[in-house]
LUMMARLUM-928128 format. One line per 10 residues: number of its first residue (from 0); for each residue x, y, z of N, C-alpha, C, O. Coordinates in nm, 2 decimals. Each point is the difference from the previous one (the first is absolute). Example, Ala and Ser with C-alpha at 12.3 -4.5 7.8 and 13.67 -1.06 7.14 Angstrom:
# residues 2
0) 1.32:-0.57:0.78:-0.09:0.12:0.00:0.09:0.12:0.00:0.10:0.00:0.07 ~ -0.14:0.11:-0.14:0.09:0.11:0.00:-0.08:0.11:0.08:0.05:0.11:0.01 $
***
This chain:
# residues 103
0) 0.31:0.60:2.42:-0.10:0.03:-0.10:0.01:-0.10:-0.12:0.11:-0.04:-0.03 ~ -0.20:0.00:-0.02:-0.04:-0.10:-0.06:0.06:0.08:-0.17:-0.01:0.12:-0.04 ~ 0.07:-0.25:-0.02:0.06:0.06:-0.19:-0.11:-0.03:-0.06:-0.01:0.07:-0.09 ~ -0.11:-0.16:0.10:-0.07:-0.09:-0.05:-0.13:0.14:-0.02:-0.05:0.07:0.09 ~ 0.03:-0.05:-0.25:-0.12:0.10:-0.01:-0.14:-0.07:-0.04:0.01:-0.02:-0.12 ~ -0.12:-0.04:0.15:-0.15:-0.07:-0.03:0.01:0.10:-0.15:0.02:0.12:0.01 ~ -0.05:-0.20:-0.15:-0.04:0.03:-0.10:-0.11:-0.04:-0.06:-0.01:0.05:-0.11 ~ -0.10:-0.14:0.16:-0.11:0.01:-0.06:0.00:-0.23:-0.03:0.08:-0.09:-0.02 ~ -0.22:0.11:0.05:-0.05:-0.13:-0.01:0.09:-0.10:-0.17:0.03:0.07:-0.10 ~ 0.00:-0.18:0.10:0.04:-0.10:-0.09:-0.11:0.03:-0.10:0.02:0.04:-0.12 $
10) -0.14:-0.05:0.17:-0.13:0.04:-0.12:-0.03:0.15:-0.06:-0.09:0.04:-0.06 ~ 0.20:0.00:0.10:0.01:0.15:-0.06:0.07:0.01:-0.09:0.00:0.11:-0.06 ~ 0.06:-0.20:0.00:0.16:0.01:-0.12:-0.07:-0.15:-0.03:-0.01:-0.09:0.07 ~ -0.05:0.12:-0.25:0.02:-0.10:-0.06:0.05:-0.10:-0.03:0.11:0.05:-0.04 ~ -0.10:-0.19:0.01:0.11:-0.06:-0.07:0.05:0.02:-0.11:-0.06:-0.03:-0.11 ~ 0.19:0.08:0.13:0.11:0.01:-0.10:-0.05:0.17:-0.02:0.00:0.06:-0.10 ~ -0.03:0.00:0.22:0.01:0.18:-0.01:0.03:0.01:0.10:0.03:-0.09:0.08 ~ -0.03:0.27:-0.05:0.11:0.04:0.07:-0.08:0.07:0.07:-0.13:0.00:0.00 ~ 0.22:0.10:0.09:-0.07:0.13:0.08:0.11:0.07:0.06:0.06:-0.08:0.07 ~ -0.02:0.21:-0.06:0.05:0.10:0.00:-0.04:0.05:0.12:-0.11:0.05:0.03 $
20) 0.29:-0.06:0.07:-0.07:0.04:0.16:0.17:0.15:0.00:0.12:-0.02:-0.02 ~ -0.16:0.11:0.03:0.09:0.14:0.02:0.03:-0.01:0.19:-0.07:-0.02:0.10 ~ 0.23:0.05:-0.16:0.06:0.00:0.17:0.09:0.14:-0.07:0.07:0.00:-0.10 ~ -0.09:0.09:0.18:0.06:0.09:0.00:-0.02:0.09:-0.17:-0.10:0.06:-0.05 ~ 0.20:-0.09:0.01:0.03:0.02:-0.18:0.00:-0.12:-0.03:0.03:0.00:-0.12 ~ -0.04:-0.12:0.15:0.06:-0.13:-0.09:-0.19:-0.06:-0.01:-0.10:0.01:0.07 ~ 0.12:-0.06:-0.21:-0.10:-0.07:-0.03:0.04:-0.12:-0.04:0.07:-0.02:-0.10 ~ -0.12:-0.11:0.25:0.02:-0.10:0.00:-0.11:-0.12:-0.12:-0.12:0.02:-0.01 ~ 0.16:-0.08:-0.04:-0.12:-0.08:-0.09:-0.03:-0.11:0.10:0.09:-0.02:0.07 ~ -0.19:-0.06:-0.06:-0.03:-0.11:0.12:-0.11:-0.06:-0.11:-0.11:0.04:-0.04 $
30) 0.23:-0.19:0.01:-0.11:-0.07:-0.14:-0.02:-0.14:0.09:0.05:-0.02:0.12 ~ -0.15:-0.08:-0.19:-0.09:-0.07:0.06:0.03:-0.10:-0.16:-0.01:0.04:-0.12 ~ 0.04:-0.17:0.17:-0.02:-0.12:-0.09:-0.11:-0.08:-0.02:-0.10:0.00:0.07 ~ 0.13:-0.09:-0.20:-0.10:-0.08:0.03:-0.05:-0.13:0.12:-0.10:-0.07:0.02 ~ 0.22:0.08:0.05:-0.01:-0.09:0.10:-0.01:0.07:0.14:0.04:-0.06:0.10 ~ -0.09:0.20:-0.11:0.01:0.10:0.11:0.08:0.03:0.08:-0.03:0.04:0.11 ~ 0.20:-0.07:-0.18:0.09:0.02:0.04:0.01:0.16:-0.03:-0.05:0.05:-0.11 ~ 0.13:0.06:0.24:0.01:0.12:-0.01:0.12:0.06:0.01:0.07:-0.02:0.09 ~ -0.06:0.09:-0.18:0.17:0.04:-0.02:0.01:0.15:-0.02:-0.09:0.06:-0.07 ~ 0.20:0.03:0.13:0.02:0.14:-0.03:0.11:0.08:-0.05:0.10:0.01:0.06 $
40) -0.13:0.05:-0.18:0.12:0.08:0.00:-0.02:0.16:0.00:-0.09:0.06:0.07 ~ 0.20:0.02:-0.16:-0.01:0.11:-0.02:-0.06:0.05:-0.10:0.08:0.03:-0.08 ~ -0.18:-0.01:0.05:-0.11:0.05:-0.15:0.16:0.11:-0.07:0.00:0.12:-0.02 ~ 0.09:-0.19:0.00:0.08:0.09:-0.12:0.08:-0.14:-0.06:0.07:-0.09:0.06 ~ -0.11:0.11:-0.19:0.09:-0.15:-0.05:0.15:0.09:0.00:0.02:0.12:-0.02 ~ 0.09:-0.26:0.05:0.14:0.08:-0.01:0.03:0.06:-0.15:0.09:0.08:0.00 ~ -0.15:-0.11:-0.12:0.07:0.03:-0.13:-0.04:0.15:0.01:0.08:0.08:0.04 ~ -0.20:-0.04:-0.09:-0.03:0.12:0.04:-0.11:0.04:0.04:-0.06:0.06:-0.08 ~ 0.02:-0.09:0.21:-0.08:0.04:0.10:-0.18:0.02:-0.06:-0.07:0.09:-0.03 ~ 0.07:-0.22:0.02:-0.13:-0.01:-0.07:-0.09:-0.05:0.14:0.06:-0.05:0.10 $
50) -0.22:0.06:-0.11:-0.03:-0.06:0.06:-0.05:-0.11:0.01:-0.10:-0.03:-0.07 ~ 0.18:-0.07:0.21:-0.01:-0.16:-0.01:-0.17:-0.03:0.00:-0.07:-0.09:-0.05 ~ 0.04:0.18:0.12:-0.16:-0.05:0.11:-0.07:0.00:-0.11:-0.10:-0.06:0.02 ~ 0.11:0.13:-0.20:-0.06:0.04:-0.10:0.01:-0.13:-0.10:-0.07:0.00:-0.11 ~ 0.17:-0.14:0.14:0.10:-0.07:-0.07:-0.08:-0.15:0.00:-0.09:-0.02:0.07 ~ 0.12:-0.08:-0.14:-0.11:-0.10:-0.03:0.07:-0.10:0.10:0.11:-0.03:-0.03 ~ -0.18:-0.01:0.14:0.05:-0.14:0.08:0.00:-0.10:-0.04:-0.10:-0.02:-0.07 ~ 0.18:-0.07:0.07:-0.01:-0.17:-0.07:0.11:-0.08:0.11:0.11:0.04:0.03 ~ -0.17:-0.16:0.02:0.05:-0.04:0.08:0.05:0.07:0.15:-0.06:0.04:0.10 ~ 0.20:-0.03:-0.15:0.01:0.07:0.16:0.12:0.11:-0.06:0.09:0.02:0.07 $
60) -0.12:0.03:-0.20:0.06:0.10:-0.07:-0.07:0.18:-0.03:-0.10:0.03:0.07 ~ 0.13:0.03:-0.12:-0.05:0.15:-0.05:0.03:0.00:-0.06:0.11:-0.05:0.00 ~ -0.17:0.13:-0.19:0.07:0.05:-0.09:-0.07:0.10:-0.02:-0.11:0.02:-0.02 ~ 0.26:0.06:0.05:-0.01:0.18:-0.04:-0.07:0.04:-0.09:0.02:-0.04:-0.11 ~ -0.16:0.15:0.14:-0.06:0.07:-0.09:0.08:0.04:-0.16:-0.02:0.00:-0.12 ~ 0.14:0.02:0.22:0.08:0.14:-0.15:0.08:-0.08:-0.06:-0.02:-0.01:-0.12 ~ 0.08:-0.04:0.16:0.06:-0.09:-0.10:0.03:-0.16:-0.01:0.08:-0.06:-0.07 ~ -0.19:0.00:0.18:0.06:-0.11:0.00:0.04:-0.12:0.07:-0.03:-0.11:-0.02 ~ 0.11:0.17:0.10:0.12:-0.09:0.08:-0.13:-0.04:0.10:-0.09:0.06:0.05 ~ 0.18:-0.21:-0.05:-0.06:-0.08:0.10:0.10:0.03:0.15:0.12:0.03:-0.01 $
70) -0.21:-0.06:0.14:0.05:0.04:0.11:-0.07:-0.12:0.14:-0.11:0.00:0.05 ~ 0.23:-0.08:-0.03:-0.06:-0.08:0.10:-0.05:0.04:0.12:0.08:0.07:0.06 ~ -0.23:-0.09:0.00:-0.07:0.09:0.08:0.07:-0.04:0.12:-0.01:0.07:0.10 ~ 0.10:-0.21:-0.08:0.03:-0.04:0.14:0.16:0.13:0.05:0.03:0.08:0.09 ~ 0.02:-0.12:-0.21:0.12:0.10:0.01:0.01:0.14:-0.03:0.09:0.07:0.05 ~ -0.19:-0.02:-0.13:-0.01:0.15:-0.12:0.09:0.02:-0.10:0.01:0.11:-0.06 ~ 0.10:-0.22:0.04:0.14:0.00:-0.10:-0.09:-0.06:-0.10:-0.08:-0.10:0.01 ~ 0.13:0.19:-0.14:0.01:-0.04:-0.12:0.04:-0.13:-0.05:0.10:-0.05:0.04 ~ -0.20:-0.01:-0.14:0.07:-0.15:-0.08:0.08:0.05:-0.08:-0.01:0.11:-0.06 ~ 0.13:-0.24:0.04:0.08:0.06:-0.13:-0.09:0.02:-0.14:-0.11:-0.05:-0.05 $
80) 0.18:0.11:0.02:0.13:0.04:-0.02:0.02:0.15:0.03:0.08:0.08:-0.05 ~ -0.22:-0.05:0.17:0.00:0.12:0.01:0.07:0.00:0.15:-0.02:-0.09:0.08 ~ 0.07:0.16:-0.07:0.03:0.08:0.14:-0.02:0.10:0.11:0.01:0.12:-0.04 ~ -0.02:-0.13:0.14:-0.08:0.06:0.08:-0.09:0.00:0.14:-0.09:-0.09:0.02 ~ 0.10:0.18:0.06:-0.13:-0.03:0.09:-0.06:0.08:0.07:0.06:0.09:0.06 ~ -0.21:-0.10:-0.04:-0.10:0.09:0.03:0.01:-0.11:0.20:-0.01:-0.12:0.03 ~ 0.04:0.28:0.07:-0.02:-0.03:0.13:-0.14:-0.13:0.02:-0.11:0.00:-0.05 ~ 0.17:-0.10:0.15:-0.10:-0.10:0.04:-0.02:0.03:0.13:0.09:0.05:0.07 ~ -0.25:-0.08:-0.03:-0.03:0.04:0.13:-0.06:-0.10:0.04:-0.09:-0.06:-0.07 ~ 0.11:0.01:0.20:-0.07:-0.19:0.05:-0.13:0.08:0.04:-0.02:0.12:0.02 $
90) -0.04:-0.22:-0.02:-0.17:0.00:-0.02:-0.01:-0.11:0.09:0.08:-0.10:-0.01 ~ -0.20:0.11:0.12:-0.10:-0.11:0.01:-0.14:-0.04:0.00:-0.09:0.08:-0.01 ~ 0.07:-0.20:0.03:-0.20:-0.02:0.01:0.00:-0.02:0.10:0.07:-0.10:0.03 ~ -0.15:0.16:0.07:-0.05:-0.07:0.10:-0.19:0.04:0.00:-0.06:0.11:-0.02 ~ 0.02:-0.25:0.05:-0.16:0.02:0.04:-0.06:0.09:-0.16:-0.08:0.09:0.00 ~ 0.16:-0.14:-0.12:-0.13:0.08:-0.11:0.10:0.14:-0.07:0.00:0.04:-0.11 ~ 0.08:0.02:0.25:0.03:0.16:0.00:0.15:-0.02:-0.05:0.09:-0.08:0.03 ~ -0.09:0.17:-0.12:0.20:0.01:-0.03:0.04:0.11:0.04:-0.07:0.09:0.00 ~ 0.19:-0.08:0.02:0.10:0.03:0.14:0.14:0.02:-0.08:0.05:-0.10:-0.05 ~ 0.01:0.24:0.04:0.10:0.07:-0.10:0.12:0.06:0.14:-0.03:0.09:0.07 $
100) 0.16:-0.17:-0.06:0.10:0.05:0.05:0.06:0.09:-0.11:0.03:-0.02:-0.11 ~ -0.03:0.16:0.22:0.02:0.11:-0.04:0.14:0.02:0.08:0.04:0.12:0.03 ~ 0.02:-0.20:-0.01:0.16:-0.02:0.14:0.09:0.00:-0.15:0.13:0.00:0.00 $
***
């Protein structure tokens, strides 16, 4: 059985926004760059569980609605001087479509 769940066309998640895919209880964030690079984490920032998918993209970062903290989208660990990390989930593109390992 296949880990890999279809989340929706590249032209569905603007650049530098997000979109919000639920597995179970977990709400995963699935953000989209300016160079339509796609990256996933856990929609809960580690400081206190704010949501990422809600948070301003720049480059290939997130900063937390609530308070702030920047969070690299390749890793979901916090920049210093903060500490921290929101679960990362590999993502791919194929043919247009992005593609969320849920393994």
């Amino acid at each position: 059985m296949s880990s890999w769940l279809k989340v929706c066309s590249l032209e569905e998640i603007p650049p530098l926004g997000a979109r919000v895919v639920r597995h179970g209880d977990i709400d995963i964030a699935v953000f989209r760059t300016t160079d339509d690079e796609v990256f996933a984490v856990k929609d809960r920032c580690p400081h206190k569980g704010g949501p990422l998918s809600q948070g301003i993209v720049h480059g290939k970062s997130v900063t937390c609605p609530l308070h702030g903290w920047n969070l690299e989208l390749a890793t979901g660990c916090a920049t210093a001087p903060d500490e921290g990390c929101a679960q990362k989930y590999e993502t791919k593109l194929e043919s247009g479509v992005i593609h969320l390992n849920l393994a």
